[in-house]
ROPAMI-902140 format. One record per residue (C-alpha): residue in one letter; y, z, x. Coordinates in steps of 0.05 Angstrom, whole numbers, padded with zeros to 5 digits, always signed. Example, Ala and Ser with C-alpha at 12.3 -4.5 7.8 and 13.67 -1.06 7.14 Angstrom:
BEGIN
a-00090+00156+00246 s-00021+00143+00273 
This chain:
BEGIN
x+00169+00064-00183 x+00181-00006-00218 x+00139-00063-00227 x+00147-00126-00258 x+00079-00130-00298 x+00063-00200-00301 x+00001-00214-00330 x-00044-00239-00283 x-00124-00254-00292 x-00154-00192-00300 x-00185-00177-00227 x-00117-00177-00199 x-00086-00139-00250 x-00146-00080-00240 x-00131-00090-00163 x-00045-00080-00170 x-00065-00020-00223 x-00115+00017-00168 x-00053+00004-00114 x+00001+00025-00160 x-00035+00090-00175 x-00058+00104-00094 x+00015+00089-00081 x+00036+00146-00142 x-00013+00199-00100 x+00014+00195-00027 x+00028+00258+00004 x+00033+00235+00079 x+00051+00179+00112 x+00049+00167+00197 x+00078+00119+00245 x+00039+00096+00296 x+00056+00074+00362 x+00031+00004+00348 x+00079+00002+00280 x+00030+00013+00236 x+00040+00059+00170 x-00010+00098+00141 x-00005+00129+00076 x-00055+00184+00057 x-00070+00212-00012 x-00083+00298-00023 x-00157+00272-00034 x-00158+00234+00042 x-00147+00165+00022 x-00113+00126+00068 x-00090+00056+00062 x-00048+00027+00140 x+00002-00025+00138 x+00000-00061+00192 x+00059-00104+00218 x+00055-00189+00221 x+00090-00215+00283 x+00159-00240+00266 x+00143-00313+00297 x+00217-00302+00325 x+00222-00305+00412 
């Protein structure tokens, strides 16, 4: 995986380091019928994604 490593203040560059590493250690992902994606470590950490409306009708 790439990423551009900007230097950011240092909360946000903790936060992008702890998602960058969750994101190294999935091992299952799901659709669900909704469109939502959930990724799930070995360890049972899960983090969903969850869809934005595309404002387009």
């Amino acid at each position: 995986m790439a990423a551009t490593r900007m230097a950011c203040p240092e909360p946000l560059m903790q936060q992008e380091n702890r998602f960058l590493k969750l994101l190294g250690d999935i091992r299952h992902y799901q659709f669900e019928a909704d469109g939502r994606l959930v990724l799930e470590t070995a360890d049972g950490t899960k983090m969903t994604a969850v869809p934005q409306p595309s404002g387009k009708e």
